[in-house]
N, CA, C and O of each residue as an XYZ file, in Angstrom:
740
protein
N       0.814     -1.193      0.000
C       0.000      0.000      0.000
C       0.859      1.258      0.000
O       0.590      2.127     -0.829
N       1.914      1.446      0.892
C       2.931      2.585      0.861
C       3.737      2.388      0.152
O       4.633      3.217      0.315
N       4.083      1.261     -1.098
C       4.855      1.013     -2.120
C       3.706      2.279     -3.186
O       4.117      3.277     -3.778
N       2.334      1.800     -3.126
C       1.373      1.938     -3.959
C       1.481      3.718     -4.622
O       1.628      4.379     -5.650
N       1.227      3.828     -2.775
C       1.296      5.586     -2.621
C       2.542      6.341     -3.365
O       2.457      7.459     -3.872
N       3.422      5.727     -3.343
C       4.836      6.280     -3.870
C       4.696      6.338     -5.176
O       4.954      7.345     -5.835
N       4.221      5.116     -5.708
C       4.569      5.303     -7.213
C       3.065      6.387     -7.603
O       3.105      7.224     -8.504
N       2.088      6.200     -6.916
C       0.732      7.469     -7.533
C       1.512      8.528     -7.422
O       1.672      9.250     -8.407
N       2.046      8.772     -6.384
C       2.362     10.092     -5.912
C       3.860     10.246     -7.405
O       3.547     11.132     -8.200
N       5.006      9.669     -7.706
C       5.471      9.675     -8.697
C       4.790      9.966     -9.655
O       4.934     11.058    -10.204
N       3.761      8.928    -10.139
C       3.335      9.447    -11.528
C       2.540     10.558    -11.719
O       2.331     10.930    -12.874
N       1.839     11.424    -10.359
C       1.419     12.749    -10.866
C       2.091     14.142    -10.814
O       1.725     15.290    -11.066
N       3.502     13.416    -10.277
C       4.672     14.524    -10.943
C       5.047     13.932    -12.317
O       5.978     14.638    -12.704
N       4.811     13.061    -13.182
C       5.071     12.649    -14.337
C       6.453     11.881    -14.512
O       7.334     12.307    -15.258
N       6.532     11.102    -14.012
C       7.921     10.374    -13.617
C       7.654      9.345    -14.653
O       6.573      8.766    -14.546
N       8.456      8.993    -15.669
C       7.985      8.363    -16.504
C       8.494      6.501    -16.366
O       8.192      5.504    -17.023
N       9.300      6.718    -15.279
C       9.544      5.094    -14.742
C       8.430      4.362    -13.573
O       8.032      3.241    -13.258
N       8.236      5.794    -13.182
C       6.938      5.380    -11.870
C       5.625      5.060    -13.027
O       5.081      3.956    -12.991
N       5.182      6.094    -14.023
C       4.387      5.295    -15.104
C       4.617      4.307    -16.066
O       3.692      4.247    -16.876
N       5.521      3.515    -16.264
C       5.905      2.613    -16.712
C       5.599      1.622    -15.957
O       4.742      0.843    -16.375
N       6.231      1.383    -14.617
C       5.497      0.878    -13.867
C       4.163      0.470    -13.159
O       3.819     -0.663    -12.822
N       3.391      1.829    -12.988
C       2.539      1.552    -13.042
C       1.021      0.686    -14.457
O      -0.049      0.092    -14.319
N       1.806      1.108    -15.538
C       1.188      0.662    -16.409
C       1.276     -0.767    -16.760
O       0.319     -1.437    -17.147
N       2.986     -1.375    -16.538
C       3.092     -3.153    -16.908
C       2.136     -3.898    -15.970
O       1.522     -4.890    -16.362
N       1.988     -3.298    -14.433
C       1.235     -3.829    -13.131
C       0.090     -3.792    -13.709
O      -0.553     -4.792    -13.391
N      -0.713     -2.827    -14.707
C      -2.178     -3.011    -14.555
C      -2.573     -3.305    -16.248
O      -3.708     -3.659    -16.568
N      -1.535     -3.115    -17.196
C      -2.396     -3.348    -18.876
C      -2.671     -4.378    -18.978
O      -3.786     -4.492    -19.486
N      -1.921     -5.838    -18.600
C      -2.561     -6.973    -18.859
C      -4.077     -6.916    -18.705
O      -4.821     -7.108    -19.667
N      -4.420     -6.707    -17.754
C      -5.951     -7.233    -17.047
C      -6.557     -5.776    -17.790
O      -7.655     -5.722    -18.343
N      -5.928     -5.022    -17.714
C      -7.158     -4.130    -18.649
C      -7.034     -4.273    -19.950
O      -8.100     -3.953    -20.476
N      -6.182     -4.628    -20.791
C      -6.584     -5.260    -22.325
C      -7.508     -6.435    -22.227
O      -8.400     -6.730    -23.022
N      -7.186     -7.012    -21.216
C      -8.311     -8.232    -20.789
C      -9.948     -7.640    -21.416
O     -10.814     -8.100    -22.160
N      -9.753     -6.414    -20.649
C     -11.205     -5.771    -20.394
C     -12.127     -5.123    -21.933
O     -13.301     -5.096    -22.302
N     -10.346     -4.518    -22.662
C     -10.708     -3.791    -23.455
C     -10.911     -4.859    -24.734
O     -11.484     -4.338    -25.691
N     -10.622     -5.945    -24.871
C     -10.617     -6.990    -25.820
C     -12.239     -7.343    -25.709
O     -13.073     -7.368    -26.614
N     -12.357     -7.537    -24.660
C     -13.851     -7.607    -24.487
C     -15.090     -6.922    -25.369
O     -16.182     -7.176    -25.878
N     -14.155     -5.913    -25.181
C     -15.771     -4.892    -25.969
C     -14.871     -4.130    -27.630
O     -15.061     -3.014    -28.114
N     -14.063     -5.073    -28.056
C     -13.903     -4.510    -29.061
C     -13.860     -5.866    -29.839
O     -14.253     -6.866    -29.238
N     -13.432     -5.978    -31.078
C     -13.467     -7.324    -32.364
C     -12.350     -7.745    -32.832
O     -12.044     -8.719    -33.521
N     -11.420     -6.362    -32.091
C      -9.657     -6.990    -32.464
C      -8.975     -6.805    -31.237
O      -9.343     -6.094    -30.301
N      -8.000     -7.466    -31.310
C      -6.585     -7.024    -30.242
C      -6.451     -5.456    -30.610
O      -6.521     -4.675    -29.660
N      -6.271     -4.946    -31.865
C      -5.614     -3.897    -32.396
C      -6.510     -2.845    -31.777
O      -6.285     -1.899    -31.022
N      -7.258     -3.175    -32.169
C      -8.578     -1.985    -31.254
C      -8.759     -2.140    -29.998
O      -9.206     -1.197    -29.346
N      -8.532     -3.045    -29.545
C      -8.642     -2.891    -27.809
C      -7.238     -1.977    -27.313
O      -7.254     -1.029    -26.528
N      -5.915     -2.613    -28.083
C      -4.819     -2.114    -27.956
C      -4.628     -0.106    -27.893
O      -3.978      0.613    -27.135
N      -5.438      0.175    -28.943
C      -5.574      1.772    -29.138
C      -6.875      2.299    -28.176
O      -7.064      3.515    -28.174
N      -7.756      1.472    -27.381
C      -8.538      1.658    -26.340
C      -7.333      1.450    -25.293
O      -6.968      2.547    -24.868
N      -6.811      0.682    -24.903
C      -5.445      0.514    -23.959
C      -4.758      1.811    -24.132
O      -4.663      2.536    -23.142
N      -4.439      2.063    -24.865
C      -3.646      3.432    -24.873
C      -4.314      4.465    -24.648
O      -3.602      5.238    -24.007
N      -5.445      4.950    -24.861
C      -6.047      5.881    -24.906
C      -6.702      5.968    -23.365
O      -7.020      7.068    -22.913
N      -6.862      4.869    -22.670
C      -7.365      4.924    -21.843
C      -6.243      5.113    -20.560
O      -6.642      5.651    -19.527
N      -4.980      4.698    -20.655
C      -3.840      4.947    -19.473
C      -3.321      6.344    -20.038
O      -2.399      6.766    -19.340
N      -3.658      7.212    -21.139
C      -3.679      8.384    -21.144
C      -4.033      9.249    -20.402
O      -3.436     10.133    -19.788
N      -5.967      8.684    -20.563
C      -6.347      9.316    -19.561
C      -6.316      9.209    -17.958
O      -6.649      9.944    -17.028
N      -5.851      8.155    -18.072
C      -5.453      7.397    -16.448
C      -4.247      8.383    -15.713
O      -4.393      8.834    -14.577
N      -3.209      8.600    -16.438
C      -2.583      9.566    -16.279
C      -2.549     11.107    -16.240
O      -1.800     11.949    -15.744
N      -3.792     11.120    -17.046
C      -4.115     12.703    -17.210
C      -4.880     13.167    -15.634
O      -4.689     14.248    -15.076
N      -5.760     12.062    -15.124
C      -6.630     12.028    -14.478
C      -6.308     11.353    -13.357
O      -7.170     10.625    -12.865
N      -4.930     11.467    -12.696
C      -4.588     10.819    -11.584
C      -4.921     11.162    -10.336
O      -5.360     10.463     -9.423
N      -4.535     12.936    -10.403
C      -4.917     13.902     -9.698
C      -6.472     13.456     -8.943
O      -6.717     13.159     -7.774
N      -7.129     13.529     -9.829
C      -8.522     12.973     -9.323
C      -9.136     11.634     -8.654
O     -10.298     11.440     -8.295
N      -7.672     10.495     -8.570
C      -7.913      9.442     -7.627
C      -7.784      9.791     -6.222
O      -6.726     10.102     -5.675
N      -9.239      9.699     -5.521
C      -9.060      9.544     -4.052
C      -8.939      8.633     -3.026
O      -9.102      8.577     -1.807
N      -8.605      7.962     -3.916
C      -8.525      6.649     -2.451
C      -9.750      5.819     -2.520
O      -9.465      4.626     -2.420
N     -10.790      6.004     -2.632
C     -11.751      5.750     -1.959
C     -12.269      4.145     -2.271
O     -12.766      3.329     -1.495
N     -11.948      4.032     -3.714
C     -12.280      2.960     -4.255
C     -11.079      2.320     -3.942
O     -10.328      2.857     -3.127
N     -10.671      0.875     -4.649
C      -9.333      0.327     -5.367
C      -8.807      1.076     -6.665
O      -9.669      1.425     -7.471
N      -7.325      1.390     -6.979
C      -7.088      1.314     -7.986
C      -7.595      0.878     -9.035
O      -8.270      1.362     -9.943
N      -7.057     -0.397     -8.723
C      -7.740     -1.152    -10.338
C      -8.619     -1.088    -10.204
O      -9.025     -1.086    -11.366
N      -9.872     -0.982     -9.297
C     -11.252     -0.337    -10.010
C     -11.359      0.927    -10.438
O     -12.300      1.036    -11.225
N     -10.701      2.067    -10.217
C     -10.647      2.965    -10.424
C      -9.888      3.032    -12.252
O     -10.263      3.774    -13.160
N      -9.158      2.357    -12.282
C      -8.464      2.278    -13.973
C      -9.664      1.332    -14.647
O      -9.756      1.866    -15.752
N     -10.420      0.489    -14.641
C     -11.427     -0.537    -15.420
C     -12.100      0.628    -14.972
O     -11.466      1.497    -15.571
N     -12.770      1.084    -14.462
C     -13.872      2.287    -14.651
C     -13.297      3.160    -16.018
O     -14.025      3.249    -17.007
N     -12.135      3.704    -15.999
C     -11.499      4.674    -17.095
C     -11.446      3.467    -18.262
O     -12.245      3.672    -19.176
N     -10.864      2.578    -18.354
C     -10.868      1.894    -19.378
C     -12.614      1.630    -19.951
O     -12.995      2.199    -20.973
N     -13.461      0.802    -19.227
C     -14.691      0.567    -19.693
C     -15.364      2.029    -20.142
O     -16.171      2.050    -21.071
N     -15.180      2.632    -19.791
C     -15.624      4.302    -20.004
C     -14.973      4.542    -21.521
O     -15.670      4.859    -22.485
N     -13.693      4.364    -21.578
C     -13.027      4.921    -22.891
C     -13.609      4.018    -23.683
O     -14.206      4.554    -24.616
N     -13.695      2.234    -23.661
C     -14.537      1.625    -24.141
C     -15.849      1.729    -25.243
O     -16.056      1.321    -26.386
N     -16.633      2.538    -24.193
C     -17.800      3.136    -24.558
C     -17.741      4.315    -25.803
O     -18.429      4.367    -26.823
N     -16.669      5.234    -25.338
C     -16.469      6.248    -25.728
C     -16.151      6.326    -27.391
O     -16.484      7.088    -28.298
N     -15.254      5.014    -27.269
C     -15.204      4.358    -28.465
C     -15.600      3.696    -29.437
O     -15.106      3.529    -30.552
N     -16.572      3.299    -28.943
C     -17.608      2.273    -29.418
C     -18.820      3.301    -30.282
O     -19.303      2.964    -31.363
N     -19.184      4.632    -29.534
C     -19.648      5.869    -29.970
C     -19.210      6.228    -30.945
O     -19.797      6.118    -32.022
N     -17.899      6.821    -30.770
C     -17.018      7.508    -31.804
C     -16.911      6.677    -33.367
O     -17.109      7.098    -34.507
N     -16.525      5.379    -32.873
C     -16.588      4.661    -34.553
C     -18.097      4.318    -34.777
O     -18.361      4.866    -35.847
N     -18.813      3.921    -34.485
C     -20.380      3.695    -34.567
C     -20.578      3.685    -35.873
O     -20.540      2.602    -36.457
N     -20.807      4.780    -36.524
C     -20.669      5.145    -37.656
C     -20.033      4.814    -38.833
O     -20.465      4.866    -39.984
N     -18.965      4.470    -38.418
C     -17.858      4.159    -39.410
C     -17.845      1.939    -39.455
O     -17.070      1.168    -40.022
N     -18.689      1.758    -38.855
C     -18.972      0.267    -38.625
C     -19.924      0.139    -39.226
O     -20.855      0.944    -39.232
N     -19.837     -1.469    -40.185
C     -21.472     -2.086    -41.269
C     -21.724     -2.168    -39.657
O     -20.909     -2.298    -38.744
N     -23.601     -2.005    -39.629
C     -24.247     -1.885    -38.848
C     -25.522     -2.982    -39.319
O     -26.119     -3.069    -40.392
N     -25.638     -3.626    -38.271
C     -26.835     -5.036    -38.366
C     -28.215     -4.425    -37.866
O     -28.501     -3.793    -36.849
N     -28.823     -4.768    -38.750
C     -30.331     -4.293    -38.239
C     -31.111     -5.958    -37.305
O     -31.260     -7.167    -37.481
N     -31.327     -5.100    -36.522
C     -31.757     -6.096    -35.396
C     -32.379     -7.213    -35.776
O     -32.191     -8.335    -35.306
N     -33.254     -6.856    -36.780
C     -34.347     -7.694    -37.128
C     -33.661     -8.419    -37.918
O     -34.176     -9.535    -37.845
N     -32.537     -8.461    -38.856
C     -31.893     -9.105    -39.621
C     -31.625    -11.013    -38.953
O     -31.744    -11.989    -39.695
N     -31.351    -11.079    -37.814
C     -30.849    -12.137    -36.956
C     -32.493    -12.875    -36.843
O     -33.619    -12.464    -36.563
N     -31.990    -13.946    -37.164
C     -32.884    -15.170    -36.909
C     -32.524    -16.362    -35.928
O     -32.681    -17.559    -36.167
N     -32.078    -15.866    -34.930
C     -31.583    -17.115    -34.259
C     -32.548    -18.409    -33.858
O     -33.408    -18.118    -33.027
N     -32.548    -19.620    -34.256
C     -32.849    -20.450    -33.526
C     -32.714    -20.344    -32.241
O     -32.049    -19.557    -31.567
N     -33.641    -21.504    -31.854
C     -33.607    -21.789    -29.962
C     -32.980    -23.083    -30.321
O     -33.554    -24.074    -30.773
N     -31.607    -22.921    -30.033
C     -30.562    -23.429    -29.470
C     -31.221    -24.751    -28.348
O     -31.951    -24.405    -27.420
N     -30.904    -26.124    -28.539
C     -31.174    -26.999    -27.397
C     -30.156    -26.996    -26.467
O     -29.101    -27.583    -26.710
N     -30.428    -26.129    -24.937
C     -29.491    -26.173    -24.437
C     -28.951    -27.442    -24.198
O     -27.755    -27.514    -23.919
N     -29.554    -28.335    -24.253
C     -29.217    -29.928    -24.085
C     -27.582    -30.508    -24.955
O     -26.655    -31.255    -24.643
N     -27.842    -29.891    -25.828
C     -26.929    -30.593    -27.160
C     -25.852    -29.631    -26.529
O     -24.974    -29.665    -27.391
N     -25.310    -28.624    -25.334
C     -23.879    -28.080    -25.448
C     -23.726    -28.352    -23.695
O     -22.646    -28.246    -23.115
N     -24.892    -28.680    -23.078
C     -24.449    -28.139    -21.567
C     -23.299    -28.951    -20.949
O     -22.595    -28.498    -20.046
N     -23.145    -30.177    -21.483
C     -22.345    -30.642    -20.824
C     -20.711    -30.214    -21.809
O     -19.715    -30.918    -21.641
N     -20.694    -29.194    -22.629
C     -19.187    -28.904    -23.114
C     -18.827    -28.067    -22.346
O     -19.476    -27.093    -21.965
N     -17.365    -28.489    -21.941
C     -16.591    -27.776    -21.143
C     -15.624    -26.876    -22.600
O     -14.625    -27.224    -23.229
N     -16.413    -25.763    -22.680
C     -15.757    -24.551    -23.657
C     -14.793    -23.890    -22.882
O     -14.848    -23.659    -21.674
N     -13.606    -23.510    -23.947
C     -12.513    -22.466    -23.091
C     -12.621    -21.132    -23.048
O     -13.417    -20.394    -23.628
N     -11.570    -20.841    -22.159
C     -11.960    -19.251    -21.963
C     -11.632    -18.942    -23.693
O     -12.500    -18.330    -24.315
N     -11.030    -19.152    -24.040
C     -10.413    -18.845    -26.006
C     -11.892    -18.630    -26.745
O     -12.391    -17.613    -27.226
N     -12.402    -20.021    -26.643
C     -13.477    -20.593    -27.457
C     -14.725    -18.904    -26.878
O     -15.178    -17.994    -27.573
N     -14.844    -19.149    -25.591
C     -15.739    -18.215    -25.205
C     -15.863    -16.781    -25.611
O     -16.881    -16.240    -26.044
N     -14.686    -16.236    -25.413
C     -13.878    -14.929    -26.132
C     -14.414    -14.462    -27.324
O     -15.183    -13.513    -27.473
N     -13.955    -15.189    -28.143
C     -14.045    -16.036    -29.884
C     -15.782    -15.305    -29.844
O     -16.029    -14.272    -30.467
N     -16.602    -15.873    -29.208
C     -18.254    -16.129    -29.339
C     -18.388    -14.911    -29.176
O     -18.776    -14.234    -30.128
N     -18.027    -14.154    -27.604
C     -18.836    -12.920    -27.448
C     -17.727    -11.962    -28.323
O     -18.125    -10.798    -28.260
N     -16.764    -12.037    -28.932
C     -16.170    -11.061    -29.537
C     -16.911    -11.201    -31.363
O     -17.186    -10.340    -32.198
N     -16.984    -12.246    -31.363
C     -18.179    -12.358    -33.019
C     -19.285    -11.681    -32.597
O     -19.382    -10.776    -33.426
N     -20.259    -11.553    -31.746
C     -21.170    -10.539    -31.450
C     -21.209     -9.467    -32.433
O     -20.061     -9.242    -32.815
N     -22.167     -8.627    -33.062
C     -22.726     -7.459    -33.530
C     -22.119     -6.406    -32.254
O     -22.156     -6.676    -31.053
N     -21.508     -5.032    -32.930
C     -21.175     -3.843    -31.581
C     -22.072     -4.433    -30.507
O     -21.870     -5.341    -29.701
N     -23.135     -3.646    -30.733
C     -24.088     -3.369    -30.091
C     -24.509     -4.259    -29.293
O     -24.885     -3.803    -28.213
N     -24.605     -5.620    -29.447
C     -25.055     -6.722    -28.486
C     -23.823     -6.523    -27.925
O     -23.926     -6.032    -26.801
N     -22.598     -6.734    -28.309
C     -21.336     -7.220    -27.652
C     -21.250     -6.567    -26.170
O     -21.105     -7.043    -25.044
N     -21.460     -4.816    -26.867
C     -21.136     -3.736    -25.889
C     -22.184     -4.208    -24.695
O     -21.792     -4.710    -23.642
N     -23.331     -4.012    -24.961
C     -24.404     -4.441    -24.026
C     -24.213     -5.819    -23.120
O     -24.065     -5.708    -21.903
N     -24.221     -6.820    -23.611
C     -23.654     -8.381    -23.122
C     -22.885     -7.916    -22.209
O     -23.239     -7.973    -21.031
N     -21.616     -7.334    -22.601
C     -20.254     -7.228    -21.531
C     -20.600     -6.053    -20.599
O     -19.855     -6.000    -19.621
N     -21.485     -5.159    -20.655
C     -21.620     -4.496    -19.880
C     -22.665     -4.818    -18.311
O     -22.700     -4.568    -17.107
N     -23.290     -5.436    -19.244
C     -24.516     -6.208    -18.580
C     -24.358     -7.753    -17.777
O     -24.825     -8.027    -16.671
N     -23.845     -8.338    -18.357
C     -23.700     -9.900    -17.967
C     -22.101     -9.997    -17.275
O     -21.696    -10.695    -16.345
N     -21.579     -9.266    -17.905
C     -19.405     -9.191    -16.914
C     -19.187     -8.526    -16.295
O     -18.678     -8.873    -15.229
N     -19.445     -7.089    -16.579
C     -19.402     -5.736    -15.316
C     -20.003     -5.214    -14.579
O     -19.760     -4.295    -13.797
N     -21.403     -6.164    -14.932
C     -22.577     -5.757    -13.525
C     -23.601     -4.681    -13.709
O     -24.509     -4.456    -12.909
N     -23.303     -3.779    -15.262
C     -23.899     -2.547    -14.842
C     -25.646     -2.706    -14.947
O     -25.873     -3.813    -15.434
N     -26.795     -2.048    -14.683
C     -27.903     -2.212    -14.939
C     -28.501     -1.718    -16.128
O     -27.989     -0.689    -16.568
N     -29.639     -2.287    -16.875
C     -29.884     -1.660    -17.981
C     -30.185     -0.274    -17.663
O     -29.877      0.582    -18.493
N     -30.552     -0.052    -16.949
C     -31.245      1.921    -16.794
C     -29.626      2.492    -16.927
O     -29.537      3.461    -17.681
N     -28.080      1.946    -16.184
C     -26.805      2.092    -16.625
C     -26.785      2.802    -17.859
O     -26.804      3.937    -18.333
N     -26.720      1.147    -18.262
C     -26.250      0.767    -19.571
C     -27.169      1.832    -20.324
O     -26.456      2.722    -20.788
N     -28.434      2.013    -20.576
C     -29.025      2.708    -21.789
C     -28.543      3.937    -21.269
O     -28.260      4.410    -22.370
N     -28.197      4.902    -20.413
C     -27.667      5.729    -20.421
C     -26.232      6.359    -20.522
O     -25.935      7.544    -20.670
N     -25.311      5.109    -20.386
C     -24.080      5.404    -21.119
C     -24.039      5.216    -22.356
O     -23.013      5.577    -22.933
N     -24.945      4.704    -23.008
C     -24.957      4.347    -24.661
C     -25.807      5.006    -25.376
O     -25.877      5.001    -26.605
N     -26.869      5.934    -24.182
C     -27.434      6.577    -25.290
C     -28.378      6.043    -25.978
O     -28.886      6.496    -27.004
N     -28.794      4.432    -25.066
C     -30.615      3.924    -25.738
C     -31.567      3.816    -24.812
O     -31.518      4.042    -23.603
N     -32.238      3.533    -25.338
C     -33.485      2.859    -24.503
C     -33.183      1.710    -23.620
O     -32.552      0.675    -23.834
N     -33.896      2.230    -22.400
C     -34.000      0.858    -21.663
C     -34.235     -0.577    -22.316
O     -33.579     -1.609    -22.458
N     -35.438     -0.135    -22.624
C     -35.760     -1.796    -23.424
C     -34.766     -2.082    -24.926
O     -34.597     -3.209    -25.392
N     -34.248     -0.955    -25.459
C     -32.993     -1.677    -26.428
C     -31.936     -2.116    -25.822
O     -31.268     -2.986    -26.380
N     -31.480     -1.519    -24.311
C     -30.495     -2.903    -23.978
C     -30.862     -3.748    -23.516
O     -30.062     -4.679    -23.607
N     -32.338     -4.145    -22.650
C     -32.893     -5.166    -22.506
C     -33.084     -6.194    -23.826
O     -32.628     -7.332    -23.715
N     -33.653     -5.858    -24.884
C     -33.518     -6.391    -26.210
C     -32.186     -7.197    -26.699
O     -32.095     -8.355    -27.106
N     -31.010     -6.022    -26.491
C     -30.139     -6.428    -27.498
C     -29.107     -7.514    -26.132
O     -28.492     -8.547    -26.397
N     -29.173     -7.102    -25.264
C     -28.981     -8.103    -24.279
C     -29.780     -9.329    -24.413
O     -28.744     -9.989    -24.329
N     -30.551    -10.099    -24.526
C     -31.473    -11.196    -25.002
C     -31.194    -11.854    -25.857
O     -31.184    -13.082    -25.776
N     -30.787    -10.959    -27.269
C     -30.795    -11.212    -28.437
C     -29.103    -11.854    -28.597
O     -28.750    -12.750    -29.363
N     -28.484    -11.302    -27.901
C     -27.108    -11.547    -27.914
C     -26.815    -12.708    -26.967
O     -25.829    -13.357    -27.317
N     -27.440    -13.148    -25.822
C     -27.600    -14.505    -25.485
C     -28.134    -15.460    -26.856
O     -27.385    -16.069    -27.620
N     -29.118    -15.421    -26.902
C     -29.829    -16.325    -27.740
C     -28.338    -16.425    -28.843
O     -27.718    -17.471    -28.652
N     -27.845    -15.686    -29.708
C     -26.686    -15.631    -30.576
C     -25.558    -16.209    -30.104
O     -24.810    -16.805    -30.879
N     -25.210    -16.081    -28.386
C     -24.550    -16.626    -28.002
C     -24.711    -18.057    -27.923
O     -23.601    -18.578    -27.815
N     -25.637    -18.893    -27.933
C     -26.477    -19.909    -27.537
C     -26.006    -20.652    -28.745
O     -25.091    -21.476    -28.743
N     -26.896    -20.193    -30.037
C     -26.605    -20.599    -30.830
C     -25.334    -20.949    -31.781
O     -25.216    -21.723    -32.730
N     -24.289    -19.920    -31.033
C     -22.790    -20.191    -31.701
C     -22.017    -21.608    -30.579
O     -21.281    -22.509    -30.983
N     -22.380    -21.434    -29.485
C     -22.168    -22.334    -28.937
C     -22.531    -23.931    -28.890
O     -21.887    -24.862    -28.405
N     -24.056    -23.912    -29.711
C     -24.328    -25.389    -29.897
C     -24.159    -25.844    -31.409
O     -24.534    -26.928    -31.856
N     -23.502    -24.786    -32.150
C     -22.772    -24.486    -33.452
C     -21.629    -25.218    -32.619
O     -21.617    -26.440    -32.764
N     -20.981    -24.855    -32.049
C     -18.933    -25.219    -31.886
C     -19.834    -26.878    -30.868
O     -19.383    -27.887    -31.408
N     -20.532    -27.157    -30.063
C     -21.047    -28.411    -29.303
C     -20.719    -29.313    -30.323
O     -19.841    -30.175    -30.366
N     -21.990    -28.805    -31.543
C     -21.869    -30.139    -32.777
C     -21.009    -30.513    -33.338
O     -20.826    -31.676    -33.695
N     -19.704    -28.763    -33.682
C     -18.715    -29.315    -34.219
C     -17.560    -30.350    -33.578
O     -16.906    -31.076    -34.327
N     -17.418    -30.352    -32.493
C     -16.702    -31.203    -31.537
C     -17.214    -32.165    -31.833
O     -16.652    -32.703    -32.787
N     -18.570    -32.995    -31.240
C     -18.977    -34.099    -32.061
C     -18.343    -34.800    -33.188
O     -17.491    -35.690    -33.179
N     -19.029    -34.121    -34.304
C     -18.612    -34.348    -35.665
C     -17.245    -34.675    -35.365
O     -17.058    -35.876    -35.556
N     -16.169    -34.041    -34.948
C     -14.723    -34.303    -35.106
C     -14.397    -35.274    -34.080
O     -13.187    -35.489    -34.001
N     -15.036    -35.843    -33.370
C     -14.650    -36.522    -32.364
C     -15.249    -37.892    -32.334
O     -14.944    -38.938    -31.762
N     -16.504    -37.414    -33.397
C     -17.523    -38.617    -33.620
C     -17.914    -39.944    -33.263
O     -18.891    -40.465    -33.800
């Protein structure tokens, strides 16, 4: 903890070994985070950066109160978002109604033991919009009344696209169930 204090207190005089440090201690687990809500490494990677930017810009303003690393996954999931906004636009965009998912027999996958890889893989194929919602909703806890207000929808569209992105999830999963089968036959 008084190791901790030293190096905060370093990096908001801008000590660029005390931020070095502090950054190898915490990017793993927050690319973790930022991989999550993006479709590449490369883009989580420029969310990683952008976000210990502001981590640094915005040190001044850590009080203690929380944990650190909750305090940096708050800035990261935030830049996340921020990002997810900003390109919006510049992303082919799926019309909701487009998706036909089957109902998935949960029967035919429950007993596969899927990896964290395999899992990744599923919710990172996700549409933005479910993805963002899913991980916000189902990994970080937040609530839809949250969620539609950091994103800027309707309650019931992240209730929706949360649903919809299970069911998708469901179905990619008893997609990879069968394929194991088949190869294992």
């Amino acid at each position: 903890m008084k190791l901790e204090k030293e190096i905060l207190r370093r990096c908001t005089k801008h000590d660029r070994k005390a931020q070095k440090i502090l950054y190898d201690h915490f990017a793993p687990a927050m690319l973790g985070i930022c991989v999550r809500f993006t479709g590449s490494r490369e883009e989580a990677e420029d969310i990683l950066q952008e976000g210990f930017v502001k981590v640094f810009t915005k040190l001044d303003d850590f009080e203690g109160r929380s944990s650190l690393y909750g305090w940096i996954r708050k800035i990261m999931i935030n830049t996340a978002i921020t990002h997810y906004h900003r390109n919006l636009k510049h992303k082919y965009h799926f019309d909701i109604d487009d998706f036909r998912e089957k109902d998935g027999d949960a029967r035919e996958w429950e007993g596969s033991a899927f990896t964290k890889e395999e899992l990744q893989n599923v919710i990172a194929s996700l549409p933005p919009g479910y993805r963002m919602v899913f991980n916000l909703y189902a990994v970080d806890g937040y609530k839809h009344r949250e969620i539609a207000k950091k994103l800027g929808i309707d309650i019931n569209t992240s209730k929706s696209q949360y649903s919809r992105a299970r069911r998708l999830i469901q179905t990619k999963l008893t997609a990879l169930a069968a394929e194991r089968i088949k190869k294992n036959g």
